[in-house]
gemmi code that builds the backbone of each chain (N, CA, C; Angstrom):
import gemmi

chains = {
    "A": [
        ("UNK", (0.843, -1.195, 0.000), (0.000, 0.000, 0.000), (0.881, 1.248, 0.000)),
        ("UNK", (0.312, 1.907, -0.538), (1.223, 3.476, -0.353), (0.980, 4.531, 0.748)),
        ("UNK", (2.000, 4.847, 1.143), (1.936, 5.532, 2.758), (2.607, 6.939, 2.534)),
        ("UNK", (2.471, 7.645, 3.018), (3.126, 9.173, 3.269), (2.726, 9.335, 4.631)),
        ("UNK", (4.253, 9.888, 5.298), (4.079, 9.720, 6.823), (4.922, 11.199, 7.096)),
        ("UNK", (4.559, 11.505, 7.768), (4.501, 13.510, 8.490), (4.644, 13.113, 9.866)),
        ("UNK", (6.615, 13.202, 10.214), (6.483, 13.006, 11.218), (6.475, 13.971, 12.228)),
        ("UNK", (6.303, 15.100, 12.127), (6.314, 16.310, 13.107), (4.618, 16.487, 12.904)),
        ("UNK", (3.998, 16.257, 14.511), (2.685, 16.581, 14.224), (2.229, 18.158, 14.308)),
        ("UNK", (3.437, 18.666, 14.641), (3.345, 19.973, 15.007), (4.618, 20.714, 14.913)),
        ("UNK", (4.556, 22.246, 14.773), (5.892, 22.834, 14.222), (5.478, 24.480, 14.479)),
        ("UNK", (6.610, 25.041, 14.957), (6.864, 26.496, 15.285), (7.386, 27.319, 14.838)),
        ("UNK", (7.349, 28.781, 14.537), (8.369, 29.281, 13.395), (7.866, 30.582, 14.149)),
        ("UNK", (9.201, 31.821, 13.957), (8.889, 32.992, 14.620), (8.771, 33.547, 13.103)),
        ("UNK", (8.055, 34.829, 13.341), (7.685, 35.156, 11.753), (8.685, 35.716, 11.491)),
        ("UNK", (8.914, 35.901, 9.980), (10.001, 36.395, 9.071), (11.575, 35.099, 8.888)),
        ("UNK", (11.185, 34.215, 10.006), (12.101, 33.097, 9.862), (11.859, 31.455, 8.766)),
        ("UNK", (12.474, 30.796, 8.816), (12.384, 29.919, 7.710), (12.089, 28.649, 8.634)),
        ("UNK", (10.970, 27.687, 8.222), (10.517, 26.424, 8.507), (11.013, 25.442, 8.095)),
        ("UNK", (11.345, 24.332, 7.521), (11.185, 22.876, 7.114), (10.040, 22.237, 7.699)),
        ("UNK", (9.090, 21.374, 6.652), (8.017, 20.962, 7.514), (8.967, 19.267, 6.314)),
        ("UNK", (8.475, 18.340, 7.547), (8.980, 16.909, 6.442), (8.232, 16.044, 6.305)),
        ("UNK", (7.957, 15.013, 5.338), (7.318, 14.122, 4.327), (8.109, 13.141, 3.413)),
        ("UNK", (8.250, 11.841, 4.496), (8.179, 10.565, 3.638), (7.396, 10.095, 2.876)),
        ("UNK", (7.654, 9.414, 2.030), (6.633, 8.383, 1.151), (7.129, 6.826, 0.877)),
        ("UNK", (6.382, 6.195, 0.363), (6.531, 4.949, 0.015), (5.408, 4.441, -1.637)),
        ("UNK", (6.568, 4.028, -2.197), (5.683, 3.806, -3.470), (6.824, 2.844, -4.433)),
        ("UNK", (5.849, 2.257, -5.113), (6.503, 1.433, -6.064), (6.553, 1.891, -7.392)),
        ("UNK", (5.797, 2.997, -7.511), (5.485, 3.434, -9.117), (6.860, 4.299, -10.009)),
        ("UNK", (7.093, 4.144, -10.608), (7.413, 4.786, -11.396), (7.639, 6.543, -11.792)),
        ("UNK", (6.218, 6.436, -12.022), (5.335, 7.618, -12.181), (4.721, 8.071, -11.400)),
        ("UNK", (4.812, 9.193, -10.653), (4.209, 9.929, -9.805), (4.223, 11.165, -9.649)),
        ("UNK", (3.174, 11.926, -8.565), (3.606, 13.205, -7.790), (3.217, 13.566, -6.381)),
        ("UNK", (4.243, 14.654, -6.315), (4.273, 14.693, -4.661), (3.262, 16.060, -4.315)),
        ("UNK", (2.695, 16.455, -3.701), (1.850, 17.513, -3.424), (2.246, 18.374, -1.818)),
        ("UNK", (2.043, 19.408, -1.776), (1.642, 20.220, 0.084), (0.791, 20.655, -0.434)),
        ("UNK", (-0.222, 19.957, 0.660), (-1.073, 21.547, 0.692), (-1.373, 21.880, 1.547)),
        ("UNK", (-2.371, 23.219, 2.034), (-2.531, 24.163, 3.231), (-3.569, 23.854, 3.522)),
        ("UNK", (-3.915, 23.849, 4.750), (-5.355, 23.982, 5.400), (-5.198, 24.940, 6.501)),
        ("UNK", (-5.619, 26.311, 6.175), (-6.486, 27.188, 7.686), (-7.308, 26.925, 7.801)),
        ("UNK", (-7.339, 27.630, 8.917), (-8.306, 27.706, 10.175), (-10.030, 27.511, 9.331)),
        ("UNK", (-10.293, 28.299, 8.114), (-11.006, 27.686, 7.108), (-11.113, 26.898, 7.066)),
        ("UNK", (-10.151, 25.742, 7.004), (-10.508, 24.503, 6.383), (-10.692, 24.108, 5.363)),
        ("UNK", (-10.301, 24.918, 3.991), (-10.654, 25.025, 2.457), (-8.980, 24.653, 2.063)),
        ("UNK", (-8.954, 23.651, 1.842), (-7.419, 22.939, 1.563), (-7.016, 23.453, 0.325)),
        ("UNK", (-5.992, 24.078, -0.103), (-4.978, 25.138, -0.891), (-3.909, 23.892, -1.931)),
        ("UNK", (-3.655, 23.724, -2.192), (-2.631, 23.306, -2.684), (-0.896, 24.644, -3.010)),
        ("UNK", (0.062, 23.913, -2.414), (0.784, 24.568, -2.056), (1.920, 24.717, -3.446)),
        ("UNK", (2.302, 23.459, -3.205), (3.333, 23.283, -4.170), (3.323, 21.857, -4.700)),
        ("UNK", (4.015, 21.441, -6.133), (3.661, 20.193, -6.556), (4.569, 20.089, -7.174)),
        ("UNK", (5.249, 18.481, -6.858), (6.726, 17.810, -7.348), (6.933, 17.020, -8.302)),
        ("UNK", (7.549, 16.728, -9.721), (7.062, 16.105, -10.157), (8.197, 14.976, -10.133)),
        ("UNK", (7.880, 13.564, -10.222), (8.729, 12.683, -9.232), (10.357, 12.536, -10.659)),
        ("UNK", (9.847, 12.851, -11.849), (10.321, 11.986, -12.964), (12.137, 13.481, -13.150)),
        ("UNK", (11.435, 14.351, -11.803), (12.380, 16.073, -12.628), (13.236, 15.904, -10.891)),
        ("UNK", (14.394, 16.554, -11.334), (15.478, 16.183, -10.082), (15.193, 18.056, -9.910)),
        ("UNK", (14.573, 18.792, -10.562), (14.652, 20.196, -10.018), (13.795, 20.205, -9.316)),
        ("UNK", (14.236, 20.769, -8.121), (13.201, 21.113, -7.077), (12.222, 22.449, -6.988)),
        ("UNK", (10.797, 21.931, -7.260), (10.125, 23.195, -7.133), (10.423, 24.143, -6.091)),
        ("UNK", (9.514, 24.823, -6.947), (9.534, 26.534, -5.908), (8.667, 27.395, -6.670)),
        ("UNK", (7.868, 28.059, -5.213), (6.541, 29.144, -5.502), (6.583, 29.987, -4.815)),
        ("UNK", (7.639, 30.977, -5.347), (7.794, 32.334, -4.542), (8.260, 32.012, -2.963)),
        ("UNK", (7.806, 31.895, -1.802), (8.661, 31.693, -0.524), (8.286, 30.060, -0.311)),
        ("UNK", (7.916, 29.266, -1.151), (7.309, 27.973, -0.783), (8.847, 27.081, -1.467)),
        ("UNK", (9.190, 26.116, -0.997), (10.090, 25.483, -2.270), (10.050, 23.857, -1.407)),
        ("UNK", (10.600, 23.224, -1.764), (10.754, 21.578, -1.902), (11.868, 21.254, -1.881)),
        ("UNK", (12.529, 20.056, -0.898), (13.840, 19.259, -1.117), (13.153, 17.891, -1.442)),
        ("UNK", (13.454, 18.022, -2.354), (13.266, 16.310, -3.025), (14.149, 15.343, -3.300)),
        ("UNK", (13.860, 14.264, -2.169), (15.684, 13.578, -2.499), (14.579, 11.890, -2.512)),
        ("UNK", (14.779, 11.326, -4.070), (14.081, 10.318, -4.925), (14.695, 9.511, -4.161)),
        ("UNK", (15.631, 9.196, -4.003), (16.680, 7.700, -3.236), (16.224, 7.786, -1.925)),
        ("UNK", (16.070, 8.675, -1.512), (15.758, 8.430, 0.274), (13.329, 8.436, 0.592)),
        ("UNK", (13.149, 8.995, -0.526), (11.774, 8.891, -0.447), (11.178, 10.000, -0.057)),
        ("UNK", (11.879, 11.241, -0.418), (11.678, 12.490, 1.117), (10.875, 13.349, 0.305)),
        ("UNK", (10.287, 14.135, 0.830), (9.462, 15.719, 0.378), (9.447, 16.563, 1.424)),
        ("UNK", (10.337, 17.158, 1.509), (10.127, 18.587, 2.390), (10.095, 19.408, 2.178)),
        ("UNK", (9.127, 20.341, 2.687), (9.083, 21.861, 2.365), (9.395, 23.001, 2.986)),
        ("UNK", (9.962, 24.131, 2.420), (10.644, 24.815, 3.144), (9.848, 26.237, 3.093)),
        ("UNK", (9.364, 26.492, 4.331), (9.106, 28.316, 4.277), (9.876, 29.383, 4.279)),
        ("UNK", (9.926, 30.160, 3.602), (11.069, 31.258, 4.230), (10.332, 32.752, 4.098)),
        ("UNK", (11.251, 33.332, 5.248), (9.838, 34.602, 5.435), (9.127, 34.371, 6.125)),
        ("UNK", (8.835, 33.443, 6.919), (7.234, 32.932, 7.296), (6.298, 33.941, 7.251)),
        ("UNK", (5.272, 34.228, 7.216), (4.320, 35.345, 7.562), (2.978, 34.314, 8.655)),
        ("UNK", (2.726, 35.488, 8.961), (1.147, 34.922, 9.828), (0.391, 34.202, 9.645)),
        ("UNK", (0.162, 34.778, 7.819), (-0.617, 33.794, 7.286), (-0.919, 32.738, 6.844)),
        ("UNK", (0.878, 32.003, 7.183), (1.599, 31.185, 6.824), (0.519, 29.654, 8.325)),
        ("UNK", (0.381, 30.360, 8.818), (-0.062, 29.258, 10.182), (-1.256, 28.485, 9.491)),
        ("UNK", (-1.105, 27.112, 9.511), (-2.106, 26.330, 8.823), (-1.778, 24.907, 9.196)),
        ("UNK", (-2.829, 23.822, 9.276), (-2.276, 22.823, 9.011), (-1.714, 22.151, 7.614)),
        ("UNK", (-0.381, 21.455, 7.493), (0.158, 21.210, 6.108), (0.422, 19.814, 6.136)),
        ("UNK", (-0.517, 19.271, 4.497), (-0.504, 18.246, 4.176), (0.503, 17.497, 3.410)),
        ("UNK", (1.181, 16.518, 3.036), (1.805, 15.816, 2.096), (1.054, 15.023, 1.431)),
        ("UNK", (1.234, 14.654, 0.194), (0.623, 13.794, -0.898), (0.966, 13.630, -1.704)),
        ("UNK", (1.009, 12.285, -2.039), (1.369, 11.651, -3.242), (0.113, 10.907, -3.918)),
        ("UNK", (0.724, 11.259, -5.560), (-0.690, 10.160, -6.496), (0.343, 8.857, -7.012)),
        ("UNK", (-0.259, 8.251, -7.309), (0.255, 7.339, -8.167), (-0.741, 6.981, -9.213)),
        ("UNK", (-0.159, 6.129, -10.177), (-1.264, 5.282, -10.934), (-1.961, 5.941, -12.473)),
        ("UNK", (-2.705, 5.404, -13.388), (-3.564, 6.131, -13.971), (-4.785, 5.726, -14.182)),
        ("UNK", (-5.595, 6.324, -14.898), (-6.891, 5.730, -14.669), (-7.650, 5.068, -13.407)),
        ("UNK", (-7.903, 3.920, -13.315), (-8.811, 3.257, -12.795), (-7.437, 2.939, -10.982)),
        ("UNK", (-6.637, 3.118, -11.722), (-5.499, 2.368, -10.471), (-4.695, 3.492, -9.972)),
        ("UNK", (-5.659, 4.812, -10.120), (-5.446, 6.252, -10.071), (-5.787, 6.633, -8.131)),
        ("UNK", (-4.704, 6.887, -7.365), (-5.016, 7.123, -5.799), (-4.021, 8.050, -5.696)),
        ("UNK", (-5.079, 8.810, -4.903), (-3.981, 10.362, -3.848), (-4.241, 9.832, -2.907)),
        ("UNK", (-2.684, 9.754, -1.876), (-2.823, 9.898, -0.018), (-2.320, 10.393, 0.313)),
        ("UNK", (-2.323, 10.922, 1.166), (-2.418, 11.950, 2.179), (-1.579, 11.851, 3.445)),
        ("UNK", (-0.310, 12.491, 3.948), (-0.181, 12.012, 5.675), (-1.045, 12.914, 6.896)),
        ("UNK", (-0.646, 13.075, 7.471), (-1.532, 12.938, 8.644), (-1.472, 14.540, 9.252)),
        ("UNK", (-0.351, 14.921, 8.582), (-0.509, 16.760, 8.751), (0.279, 17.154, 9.679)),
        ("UNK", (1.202, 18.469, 10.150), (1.938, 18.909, 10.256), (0.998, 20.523, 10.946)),
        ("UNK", (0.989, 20.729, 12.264), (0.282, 22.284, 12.164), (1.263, 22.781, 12.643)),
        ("UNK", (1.420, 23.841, 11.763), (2.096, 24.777, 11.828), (1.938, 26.382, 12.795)),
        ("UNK", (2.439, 26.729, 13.432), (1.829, 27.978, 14.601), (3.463, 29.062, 13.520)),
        ("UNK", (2.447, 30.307, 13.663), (3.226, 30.887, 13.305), (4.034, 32.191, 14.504)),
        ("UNK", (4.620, 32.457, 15.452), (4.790, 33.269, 16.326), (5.019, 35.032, 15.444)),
        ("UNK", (4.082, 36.189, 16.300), (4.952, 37.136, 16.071), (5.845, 37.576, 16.366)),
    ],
    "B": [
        ("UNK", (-13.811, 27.241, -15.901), (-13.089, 26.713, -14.905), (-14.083, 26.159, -13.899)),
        ("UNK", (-13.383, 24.584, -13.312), (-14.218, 23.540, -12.308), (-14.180, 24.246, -11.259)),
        ("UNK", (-15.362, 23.735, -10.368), (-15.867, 24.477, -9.399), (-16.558, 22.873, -8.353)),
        ("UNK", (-16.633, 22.762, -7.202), (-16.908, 21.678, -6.840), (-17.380, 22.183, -5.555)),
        ("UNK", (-18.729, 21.771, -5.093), (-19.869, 22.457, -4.326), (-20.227, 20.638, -3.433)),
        ("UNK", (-20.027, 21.390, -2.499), (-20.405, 20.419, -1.193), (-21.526, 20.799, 0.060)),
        ("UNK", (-22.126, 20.556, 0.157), (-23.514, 20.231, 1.286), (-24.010, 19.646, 1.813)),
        ("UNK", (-24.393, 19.398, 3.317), (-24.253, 20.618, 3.883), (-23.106, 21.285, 4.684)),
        ("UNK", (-22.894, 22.240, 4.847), (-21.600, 22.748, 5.607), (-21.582, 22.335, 6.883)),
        ("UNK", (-22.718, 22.235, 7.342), (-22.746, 21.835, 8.738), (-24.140, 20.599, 8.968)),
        ("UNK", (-24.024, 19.884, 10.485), (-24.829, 19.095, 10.190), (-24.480, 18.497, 11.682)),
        ("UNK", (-26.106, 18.646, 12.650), (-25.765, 17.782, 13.738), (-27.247, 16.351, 13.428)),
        ("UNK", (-27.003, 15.635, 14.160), (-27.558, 14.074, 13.391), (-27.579, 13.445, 14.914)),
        ("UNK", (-29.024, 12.825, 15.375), (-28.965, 12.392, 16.384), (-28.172, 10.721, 15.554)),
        ("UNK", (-27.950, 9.628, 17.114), (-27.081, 8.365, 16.636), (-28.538, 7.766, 16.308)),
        ("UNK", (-28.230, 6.933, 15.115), (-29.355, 6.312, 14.843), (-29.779, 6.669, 13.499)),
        ("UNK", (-29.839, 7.973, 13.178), (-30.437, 8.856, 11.993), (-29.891, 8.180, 10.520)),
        ("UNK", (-30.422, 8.698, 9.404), (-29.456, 8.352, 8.257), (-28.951, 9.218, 8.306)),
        ("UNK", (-27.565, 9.182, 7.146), (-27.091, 10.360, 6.712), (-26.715, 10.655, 5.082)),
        ("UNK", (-26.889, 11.734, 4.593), (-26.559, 12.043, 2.600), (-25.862, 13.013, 3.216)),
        ("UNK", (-24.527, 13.077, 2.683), (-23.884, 14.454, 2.085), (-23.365, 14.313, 0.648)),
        ("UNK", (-23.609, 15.006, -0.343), (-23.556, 15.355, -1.529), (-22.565, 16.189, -2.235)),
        ("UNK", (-22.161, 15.888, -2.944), (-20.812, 16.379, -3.869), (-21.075, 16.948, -5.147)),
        ("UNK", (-21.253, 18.082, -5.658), (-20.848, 17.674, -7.637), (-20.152, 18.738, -7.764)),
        ("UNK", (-19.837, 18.367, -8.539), (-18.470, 19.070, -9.563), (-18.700, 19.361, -11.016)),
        ("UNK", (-18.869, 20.649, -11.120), (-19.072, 21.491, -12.438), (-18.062, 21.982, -12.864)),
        ("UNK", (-17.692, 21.443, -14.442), (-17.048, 22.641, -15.075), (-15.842, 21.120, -16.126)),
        ("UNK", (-16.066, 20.217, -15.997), (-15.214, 18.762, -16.205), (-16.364, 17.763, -16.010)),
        ("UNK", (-15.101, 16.919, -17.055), (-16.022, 15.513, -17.329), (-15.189, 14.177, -16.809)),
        ("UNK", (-16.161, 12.842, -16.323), (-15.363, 11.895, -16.123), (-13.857, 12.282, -14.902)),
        ("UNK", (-14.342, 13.159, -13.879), (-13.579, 13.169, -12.690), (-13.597, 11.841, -12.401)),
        ("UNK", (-12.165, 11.992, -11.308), (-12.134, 10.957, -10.167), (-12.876, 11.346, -8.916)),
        ("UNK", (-13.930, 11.004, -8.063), (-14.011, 11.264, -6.883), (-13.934, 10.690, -5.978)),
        ("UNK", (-13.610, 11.665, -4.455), (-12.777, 11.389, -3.524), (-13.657, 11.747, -2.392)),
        ("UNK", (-14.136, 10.770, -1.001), (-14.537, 10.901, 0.056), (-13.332, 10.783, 1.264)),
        ("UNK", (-12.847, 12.332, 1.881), (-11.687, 11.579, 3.180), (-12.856, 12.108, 4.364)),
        ("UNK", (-12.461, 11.607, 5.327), (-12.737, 12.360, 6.917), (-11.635, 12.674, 7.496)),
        ("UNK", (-11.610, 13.519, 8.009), (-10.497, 14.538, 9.153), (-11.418, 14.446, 10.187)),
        ("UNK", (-10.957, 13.418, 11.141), (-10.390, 13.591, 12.475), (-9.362, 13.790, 13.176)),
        ("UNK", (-9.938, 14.895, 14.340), (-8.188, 15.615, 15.158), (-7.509, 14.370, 15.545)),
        ("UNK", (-6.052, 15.374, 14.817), (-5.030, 14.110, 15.099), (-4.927, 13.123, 13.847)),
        ("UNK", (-5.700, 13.195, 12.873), (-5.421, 11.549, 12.414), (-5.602, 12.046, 10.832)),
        ("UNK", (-5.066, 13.224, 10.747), (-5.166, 13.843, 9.784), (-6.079, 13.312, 7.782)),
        ("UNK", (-5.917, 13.472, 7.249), (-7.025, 12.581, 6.247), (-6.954, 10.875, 5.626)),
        ("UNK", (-8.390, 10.716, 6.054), (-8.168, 9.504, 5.741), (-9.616, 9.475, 4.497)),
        ("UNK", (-8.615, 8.744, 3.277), (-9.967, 7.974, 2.448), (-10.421, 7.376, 2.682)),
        ("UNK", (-11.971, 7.417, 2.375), (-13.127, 6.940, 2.451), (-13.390, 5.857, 1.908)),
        ("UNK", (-13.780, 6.593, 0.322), (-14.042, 6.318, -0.828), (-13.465, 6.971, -1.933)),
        ("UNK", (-13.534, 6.094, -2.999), (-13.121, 6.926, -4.284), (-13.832, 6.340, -5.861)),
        ("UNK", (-13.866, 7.139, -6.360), (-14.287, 6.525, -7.411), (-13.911, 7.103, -9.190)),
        ("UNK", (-13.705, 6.328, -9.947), (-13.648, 6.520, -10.861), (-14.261, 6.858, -12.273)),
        ("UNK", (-15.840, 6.358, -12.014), (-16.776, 6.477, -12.899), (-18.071, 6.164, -12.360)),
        ("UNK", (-19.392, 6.223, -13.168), (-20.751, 5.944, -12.282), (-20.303, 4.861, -11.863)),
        ("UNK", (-20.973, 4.479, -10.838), (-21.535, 2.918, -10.131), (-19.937, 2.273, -9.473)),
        ("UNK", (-19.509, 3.423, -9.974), (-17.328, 2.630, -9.020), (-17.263, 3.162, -8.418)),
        ("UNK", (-17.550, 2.296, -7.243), (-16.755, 2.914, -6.077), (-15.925, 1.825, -5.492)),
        ("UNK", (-14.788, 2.470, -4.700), (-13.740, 1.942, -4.099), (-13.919, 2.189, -2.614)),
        ("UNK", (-13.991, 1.435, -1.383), (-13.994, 1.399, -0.429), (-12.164, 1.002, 0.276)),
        ("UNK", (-12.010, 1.621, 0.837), (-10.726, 2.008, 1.469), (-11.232, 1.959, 2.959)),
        ("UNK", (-11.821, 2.083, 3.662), (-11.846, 1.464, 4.971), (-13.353, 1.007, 5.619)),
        ("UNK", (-13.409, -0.030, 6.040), (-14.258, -0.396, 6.247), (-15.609, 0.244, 7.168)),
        ("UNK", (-16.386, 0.426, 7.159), (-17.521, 1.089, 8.351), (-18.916, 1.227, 8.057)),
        ("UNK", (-19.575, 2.221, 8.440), (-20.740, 2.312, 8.632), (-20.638, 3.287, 7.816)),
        ("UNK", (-20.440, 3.716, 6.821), (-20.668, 4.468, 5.469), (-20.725, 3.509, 4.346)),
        ("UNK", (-21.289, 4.807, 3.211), (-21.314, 3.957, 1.568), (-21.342, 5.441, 1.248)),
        ("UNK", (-20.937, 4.695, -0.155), (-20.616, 6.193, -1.427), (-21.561, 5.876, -2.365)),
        ("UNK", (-22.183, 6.807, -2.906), (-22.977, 5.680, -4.795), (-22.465, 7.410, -5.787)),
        ("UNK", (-22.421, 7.315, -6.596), (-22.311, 7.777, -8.153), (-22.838, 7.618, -8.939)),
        ("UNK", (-23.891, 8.442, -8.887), (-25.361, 8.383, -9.865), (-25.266, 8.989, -11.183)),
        ("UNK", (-24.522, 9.994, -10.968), (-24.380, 10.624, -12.285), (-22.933, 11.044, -12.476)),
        ("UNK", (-22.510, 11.497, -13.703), (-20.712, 11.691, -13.478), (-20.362, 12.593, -12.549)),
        ("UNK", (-21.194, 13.479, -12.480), (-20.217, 14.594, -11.323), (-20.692, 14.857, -10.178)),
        ("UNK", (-21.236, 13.735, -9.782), (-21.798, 13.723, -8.524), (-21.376, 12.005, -7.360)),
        ("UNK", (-21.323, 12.767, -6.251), (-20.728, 11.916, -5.598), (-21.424, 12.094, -4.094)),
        ("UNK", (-21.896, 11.251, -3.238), (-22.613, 11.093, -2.051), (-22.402, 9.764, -1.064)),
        ("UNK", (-22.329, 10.424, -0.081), (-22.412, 9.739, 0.743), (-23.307, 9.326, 1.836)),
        ("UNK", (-23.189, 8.207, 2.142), (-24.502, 8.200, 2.760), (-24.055, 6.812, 4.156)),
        ("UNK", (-25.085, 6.934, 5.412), (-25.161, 5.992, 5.943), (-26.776, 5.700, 6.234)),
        ("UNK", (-27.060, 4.321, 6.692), (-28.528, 4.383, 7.283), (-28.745, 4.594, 8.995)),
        ("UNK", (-27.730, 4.441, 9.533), (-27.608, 4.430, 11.122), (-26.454, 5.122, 11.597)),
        ("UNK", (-26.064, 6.114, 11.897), (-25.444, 6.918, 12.600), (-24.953, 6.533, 13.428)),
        ("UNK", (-23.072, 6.504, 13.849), (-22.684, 6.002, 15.381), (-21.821, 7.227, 15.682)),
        ("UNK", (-21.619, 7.727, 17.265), (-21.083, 8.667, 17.677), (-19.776, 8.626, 17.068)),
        ("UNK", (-19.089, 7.584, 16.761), (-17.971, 7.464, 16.293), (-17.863, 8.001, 14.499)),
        ("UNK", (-19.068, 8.380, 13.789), (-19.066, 8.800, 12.678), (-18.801, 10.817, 12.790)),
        ("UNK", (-18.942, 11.373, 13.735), (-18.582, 12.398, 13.541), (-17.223, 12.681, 12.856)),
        ("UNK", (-17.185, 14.303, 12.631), (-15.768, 14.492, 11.930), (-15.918, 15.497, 10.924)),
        ("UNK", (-15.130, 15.717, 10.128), (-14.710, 16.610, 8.844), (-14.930, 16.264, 7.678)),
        ("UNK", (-15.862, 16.299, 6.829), (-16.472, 15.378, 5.935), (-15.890, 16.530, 4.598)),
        ("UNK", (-14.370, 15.275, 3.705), (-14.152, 16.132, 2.776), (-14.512, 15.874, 1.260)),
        ("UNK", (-14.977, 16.520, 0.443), (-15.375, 15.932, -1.150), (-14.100, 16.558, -1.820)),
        ("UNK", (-13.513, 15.769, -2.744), (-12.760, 16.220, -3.472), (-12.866, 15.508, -5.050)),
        ("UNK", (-12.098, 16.209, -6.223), (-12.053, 15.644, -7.389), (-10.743, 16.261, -7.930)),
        ("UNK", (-10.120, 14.868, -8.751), (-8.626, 15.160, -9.637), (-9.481, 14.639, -10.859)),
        ("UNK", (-8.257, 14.868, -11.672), (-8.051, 14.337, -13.188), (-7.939, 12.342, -13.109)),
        ("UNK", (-7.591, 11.926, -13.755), (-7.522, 10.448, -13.728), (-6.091, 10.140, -13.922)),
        ("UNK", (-5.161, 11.062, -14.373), (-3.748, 10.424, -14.485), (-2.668, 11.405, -13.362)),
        ("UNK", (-1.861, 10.678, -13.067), (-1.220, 11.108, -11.859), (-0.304, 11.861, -11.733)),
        ("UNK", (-0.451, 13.139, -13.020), (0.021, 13.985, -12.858), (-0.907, 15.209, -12.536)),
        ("UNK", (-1.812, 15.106, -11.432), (-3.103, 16.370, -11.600), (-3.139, 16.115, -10.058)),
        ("UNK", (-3.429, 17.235, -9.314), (-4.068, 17.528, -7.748), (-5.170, 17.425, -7.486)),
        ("UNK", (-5.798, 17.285, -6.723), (-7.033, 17.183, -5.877), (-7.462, 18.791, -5.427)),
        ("UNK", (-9.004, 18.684, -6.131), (-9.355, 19.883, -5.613), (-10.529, 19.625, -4.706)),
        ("UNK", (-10.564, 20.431, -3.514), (-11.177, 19.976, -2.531), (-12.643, 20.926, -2.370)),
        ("UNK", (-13.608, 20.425, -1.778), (-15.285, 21.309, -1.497), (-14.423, 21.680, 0.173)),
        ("UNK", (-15.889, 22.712, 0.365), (-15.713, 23.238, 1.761), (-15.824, 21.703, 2.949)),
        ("UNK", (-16.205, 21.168, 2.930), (-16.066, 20.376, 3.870), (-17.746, 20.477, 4.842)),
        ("UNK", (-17.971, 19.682, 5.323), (-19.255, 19.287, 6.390), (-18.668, 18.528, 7.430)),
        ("UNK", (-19.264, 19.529, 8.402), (-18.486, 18.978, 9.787), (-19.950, 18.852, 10.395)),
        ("UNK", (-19.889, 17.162, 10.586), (-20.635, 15.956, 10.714), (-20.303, 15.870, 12.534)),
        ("UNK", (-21.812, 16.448, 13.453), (-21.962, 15.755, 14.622), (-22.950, 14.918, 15.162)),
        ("UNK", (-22.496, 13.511, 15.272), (-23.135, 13.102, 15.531), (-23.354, 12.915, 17.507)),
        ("UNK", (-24.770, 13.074, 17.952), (-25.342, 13.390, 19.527), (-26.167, 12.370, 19.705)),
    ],
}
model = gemmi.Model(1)
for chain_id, residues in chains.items():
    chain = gemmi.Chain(chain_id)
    for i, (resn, *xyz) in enumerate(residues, 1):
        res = gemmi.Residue()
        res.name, res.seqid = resn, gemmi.SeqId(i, " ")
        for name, pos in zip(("N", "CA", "C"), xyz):
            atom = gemmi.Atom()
            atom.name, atom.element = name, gemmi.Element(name[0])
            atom.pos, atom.b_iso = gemmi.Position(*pos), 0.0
            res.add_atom(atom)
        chain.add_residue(res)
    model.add_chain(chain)
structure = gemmi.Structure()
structure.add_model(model)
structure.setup_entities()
């Protein structure tokens, strides 16, 4: 089965400073991608940033970016700057598959507190 | 551009009751859809998923069901309510190949009393 595991259930950052939030996976495929996304206090889940498994460049979206290391299984994301608005819970995800043998999961989330 | 509408936002349900919450997704054809619950702590877990009418995929066992009546619609439903069904009730829909994200509805936060 495919797993993505978030082992910090929780994480602190003073604002204007830089985070790492981290994200294992497990997969047999080939073909894939890795996902963050945001959830505030809303609750209307964002998509953050998205990896694509097959490219050794590591994304990046303005203060959002990704260490992606394929041999070890990793996805981490890095804040920098933090801002306020930055405080959310943050998801990891991976898809695999196509069509019919097509699954996103999810780990278990990461909340993030942002300090002023 | 897709747009994906979930109801109801809120919802208290004595134990015992049935339950429908409802999904569709306008604006695309032949989505994948996606039932998780968020409970604190245990961050999302799938439900259900499905790929086309009448497919559904069950991913953990319980006192829910999904059906897919029409393509862009997706529901869930139980006939008996257990306190243990409360939670964060999320609808979502991707593309079918695994290079596409999940876009998620507001969510129904499901109490069951």
């Amino acid at each position: 089965a495919q797993t993505v595991t978030q082992s910090q259930p929780e994480m602190s950052v003073q604002e204007a400073e830089t985070v790492t939030l981290s994200c294992t996976y497990d997969t047999s495929e080939s073909d894939y991608y890795l996902f963050w996304y945001k959830q505030p206090p809303s609750r209307q889940m964002i998509l953050v940033i998205r990896q694509e498994a097959y490219k050794q460049q590591n994304a990046t979206e303005n203060r959002f970016s990704v260490n992606f290391q394929k041999a070890a299984k990793s996805f981490s994301l890095k804040i920098s700057d933090s801002q306020l608005g930055d405080a959310a819970m943050y998801f990891c995800a991976s898809s695999r598959g196509r069509g019919s043998n097509y699954k996103l999961t999810f780990g278990k989330g990461t909340l993030l507190t942002v300090n002023p | 551009s897709q747009t994906i509408h979930q109801w109801p936002a809120t919802l208290v349900q004595p134990v015992g009751s049935p339950l429908s919450l409802e999904c569709t997704v306008e604006g695309t054809s032949n989505p994948n859809l996606y039932w998780y619950r968020q409970a604190a702590g245990r961050g999302l877990q799938l439900l259900f998923y499905s790929v086309g009418i009448g497919q559904i995929s069950s991913e953990v066992p319980q006192n829910l069901s999904a059906s897919r009546p029409q393509d862009r619609q997706f529901i869930l439903s139980s006939k008996k309510l257990l306190l243990s069904d409360s939670g964060f009730y999320l609808c979502a829909w991707s593309g079918d190949t695994w290079n596409t994200e999940a876009f998620f509805g507001q969510g129904t936060r499901l109490t069951v009393v």
